[in-house]
C-alpha positions in Angstrom: 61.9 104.0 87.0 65.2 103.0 85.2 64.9 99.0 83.6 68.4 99.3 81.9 69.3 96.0 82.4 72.5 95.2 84.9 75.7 94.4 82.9 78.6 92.0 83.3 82.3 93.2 84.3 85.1 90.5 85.5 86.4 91.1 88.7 88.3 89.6 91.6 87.6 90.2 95.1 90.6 90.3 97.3 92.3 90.3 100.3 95.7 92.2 100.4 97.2 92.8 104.3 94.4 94.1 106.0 92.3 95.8 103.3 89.5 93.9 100.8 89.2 95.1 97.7 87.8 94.7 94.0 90.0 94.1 91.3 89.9 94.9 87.6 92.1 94.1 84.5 91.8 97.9 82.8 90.7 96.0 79.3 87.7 94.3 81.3 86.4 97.8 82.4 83.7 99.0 79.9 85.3 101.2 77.2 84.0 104.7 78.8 85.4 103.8 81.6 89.0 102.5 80.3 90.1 106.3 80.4 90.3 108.6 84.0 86.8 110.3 84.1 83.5 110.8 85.3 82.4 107.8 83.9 85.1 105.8 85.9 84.4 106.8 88.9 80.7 106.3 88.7 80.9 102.8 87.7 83.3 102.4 90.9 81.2 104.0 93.0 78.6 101.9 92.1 80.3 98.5 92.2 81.2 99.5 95.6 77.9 100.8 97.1 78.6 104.1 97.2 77.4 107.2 98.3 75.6 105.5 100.7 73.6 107.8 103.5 73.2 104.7 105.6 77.3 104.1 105.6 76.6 100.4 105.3 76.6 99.8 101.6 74.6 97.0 101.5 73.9 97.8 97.9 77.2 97.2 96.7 80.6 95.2 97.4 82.2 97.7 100.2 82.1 96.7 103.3 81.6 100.1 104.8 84.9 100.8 106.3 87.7 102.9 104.6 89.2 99.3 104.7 87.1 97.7 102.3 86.0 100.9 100.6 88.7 99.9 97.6 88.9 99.4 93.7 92.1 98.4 91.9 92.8 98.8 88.1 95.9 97.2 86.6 97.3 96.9 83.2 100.2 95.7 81.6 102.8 98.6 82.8 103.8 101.2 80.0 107.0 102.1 81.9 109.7 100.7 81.2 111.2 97.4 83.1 108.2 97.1 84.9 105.3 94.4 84.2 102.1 95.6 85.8 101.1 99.7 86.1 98.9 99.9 89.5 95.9 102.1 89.8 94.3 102.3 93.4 90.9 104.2 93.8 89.4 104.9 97.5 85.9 105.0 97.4 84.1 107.3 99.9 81.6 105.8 101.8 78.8 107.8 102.2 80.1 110.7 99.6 79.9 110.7 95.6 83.8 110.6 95.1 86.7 108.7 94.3 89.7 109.4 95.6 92.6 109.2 93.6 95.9 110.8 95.8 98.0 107.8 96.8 98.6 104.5 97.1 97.4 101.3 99.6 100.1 99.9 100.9 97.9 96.8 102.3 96.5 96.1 98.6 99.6 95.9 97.0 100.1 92.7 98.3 97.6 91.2 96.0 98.8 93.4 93.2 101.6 90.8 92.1 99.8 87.7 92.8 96.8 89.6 90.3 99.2 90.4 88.0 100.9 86.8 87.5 97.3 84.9 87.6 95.9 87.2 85.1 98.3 87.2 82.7 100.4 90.5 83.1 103.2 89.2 83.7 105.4 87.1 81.3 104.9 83.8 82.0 108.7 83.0 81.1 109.5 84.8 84.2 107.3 82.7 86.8 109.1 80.2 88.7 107.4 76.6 88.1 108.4 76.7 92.3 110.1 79.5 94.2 109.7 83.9 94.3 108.2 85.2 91.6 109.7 89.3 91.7 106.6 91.3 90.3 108.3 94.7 89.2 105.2 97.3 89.5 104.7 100.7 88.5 102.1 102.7 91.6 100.2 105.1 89.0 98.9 107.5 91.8 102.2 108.4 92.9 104.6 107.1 90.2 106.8 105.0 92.2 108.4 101.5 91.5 106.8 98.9 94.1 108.8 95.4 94.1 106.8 92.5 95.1 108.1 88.9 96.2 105.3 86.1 94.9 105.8 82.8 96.3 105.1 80.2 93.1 104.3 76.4 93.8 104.1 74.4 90.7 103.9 77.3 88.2 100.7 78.9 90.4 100.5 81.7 92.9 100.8 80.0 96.6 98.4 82.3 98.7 98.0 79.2 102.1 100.7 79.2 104.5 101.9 80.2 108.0 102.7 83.1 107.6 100.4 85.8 110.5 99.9 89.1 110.4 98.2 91.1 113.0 95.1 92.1 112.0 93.8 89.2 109.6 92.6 85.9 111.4 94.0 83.6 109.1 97.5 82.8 108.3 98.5 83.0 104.6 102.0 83.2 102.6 104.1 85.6 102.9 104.6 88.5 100.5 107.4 90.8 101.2 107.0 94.2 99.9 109.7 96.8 98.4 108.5 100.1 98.0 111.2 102.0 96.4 112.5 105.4 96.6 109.3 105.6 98.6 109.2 109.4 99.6 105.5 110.3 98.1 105.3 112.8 95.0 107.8 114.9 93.3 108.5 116.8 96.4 111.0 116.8 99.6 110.2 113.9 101.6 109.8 116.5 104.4 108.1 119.1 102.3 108.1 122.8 105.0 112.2 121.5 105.4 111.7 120.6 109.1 111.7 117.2 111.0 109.4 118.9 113.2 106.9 121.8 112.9 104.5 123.6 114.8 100.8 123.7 113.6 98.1 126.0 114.7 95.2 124.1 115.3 91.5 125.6 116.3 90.5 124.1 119.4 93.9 122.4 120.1 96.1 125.7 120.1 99.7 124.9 119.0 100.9 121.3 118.0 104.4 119.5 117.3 103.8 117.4 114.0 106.4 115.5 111.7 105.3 116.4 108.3 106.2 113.5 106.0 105.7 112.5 102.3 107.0 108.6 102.3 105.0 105.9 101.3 101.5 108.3 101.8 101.7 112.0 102.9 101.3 111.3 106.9 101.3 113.7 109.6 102.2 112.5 112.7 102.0 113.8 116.7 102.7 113.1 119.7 99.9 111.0 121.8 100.1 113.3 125.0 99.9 116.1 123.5 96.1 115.1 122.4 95.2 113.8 125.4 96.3 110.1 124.5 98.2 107.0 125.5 98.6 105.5 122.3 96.9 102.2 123.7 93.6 103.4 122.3 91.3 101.0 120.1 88.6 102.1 117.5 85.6 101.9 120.5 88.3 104.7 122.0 87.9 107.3 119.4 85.6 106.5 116.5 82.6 106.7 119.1 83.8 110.1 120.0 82.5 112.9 117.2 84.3 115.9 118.9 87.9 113.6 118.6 87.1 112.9 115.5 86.4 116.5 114.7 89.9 117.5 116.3 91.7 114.8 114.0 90.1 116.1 110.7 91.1 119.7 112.0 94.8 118.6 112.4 94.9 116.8 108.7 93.0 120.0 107.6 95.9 122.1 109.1 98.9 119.9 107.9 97.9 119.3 104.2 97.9 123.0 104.1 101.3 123.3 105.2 102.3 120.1 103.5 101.1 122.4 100.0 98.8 119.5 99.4 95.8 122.0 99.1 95.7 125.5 99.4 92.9 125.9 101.7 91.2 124.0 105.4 88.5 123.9 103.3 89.8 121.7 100.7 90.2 118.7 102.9 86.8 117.5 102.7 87.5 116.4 99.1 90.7 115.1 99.5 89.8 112.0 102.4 92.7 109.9 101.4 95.3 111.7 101.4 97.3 112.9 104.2 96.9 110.4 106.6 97.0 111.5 110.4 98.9 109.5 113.1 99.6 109.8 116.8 102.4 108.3 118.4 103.7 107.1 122.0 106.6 105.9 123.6 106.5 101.5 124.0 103.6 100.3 126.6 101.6 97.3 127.4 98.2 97.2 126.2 95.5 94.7 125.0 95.1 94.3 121.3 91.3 94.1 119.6 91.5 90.4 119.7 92.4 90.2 123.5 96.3 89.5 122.9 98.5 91.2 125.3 100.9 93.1 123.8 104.1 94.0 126.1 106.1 96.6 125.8 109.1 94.9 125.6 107.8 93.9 122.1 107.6 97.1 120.3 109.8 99.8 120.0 106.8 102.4 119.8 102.9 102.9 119.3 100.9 104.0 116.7 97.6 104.8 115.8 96.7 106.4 112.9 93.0 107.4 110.9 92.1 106.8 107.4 89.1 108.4 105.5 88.2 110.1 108.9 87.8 107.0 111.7 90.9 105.4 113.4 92.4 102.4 111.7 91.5 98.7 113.2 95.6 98.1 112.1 98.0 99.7 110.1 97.5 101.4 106.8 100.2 99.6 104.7 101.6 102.9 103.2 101.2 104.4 106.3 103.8 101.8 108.1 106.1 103.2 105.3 105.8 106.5 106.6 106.4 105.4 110.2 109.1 103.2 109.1 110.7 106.2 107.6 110.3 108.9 110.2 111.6 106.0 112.9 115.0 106.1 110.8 115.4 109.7 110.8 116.9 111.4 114.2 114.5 113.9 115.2 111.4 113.0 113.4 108.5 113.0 116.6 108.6 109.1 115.3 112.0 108.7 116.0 111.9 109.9 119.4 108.9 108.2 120.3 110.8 104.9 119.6 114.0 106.3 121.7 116.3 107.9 119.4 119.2 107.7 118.0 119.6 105.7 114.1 117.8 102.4 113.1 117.0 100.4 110.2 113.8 98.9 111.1 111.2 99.7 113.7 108.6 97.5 115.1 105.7 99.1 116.2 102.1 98.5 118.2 98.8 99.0 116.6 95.4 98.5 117.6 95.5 94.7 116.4 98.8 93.9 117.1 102.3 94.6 115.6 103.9 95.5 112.7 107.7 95.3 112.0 108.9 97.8 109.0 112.4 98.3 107.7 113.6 101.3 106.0 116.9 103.1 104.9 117.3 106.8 104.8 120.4 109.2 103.9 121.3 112.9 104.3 122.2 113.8 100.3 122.6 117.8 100.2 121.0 118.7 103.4 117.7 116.8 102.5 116.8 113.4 103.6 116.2 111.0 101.3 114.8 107.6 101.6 115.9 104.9 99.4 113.6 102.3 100.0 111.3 100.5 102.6 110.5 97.1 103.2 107.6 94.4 105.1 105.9 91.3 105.2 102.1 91.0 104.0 99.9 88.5 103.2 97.0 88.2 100.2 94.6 86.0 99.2 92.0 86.1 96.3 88.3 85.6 98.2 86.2 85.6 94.8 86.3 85.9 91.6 83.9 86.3 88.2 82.4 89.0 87.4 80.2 91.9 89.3 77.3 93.3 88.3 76.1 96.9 88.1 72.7 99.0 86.1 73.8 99.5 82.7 72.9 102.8 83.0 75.0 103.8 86.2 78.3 105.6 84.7 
């Protein structure tokens, strides 16, 4: 039996929208695991809890949802006119993997406030009272995230009234830029169609908008999976066979979305694409008994990450759907009623969301130049965590 005695690594334990996760400076990391790497990951894994058979991991600081399953690493940013570089790891529950394909969108949030408390970012650009503008570089997908800090007397104000769906508390408000947000190197619609047709076993033939904005997302329509788009987690996540179906869609649409080459390859890649269904606006009652109308949303969504349904909205997720709403044609757009629009506000199984987003036609492909929302963040702990000295 291993008596390597448990070591010492500063961390901060946050809340950013409506994900929790554990947050390192990169020079704080032990040196082996300063670099990308096996030893990386298993020091993540193990600060989290992870693989866990159980799925509870009560050994570790996850909270055994794909939620709370997160690390972040930032440093001060290498690329130019940017102050923080933005390293976002989703840790599979009850497998021995990090994931490493895209962003969170909900986890930004705390990325600036982080950044300016810690020391990343040049104190002769804080406010001693107003918005600090946190200029940050997303590492995963190389892309230039701009977020708004509200500073009270030269600190990061994280109390306020600000409410977001999904979190119980209220909390300032961060608004969010994610620039030029169309995910990768590739088209933002990467088979060249606003809609496509995907084969899927036990399904047969399915409409999907393939899009690669803010996190490679697949979306469909609601009814034609049997759906309302009122559903809440109890709805689906209960249900093995739905779940089953949904992995066998994302399988399916990564492949044509050349994110792997074959089904088979989307067991290792859980983060990345997302999978989303959407419906026309109606009235249903939210997870915390709110009634939402359908006079106050232009559409619903629901949408899975790492393999269950979401309890809200995957930040870089409402990118995507902000995106797709702004683009005529898009199975979003229609779902929402047609026709052009700069923001959409949509329903989700805690509430709503409201996105904004700009798109353009440049030579026959669209293009999005950036999308915008409001989240919240607040730091929960902070110290140090402990792990075995001889786990990574």
């Amino acid at each position: 039996m291993s008596k390597v005695p448990q070591i010492k690594i500063p961390a901060t334990y946050i809340r950013g929208g409506t994900s929790k996760g554990v947050f390192f400076r990169l020079e704080d990391l032990p040196e082996a695991a300063q670099v990308p790497g096996e030893a990386r990951d298993k020091l993540l894994l193990r600060v989290i809890g992870s693989p866990d058979p159980y799925q509870k991991q009560i050994d570790g600081m996850g909270g055994a949802t794909s939620s709370t399953s997160k690390t972040v690493i930032l440093s001060k940013s290498r690329q130019p006119e940017h102050d923080v570089d933005y390293l976002f790891g989703q840790v599979s529950i009850d497998k021995p993997f990090v994931d490493w394909s895209g962003n969170c969108g909900n986890l930004t949030a705390a990325v600036g406030a982080f950044a300016i408390s810690s020391g990343l970012v040049d104190p002769a650009r804080v406010p001693a009272n107003g918005i600090c503008t946190v200029r940050i570089w997303q590492a995963n997908i190389r892309k230039t995230i701009i977020a708004h800090v509200p500073i009270t007397q030269g600190a990061v104000q994280e109390t306020g009234d600000f409410e977001l769906d999904g979190v119980t508390f209220p909390a300032a408000e961060v608004q969010i830029e994610f620039m030029d947000p169309a995910d990768g190197e590739g088209a933002m619609f990467p088979t060249g169609n606003l809609v496509d047709e995907l084969e899927v076993s036990g399904i047969g033939v399915l409409k999907a908008t393939l899009i690669n904005s803010g996190i490679p997302t697949i979306f469909v329509n609601a009814a034609d999976i049997g759906y309302t788009g009122t559903e809440l987690q109890d709805d689906i996540n209960g249900d093995a066979q739905a779940l089953a179906r949904f992995e066998a869609i994302r399988a399916q649409g990564a492949v044509r979305m050349g994110l792997i080459a074959e089904v088979s390859e989307a067991a290792a890649r859980q983060h990345t694409p997302k999978v989303a269904f959407v419906a026309p606006p109606a009235s249903y009652k939210a997870s915390s008994g709110k009634l939402i109308e359908a006079a106050d949303v232009d559409l619903l969504v629901r949408a899975l990450s790492m393999g269950k349904l979401h309890h809200a909205m995957m930040g870089t997720a409402a990118v995507a759907i902000g995106t797709a709403a702004a683009i005529p044609g898009t199975l979003v757009n229609q779902a929402a009623g047609g026709g052009e629009r700069t923001a959409v506000r949509f329903g989700h199984p805690s509430g709503t969301l409201r996105v904004g987003a700009e798109a353009r036609l440049v030579d026959s492909e669209w293009t999005a130049t950036k999308a915008i929302m409001s989240r919240s963040a607040r730091v929960l702990m902070e110290g140090w965590v402990r792990v075995p000295g001889d786990s990574f």
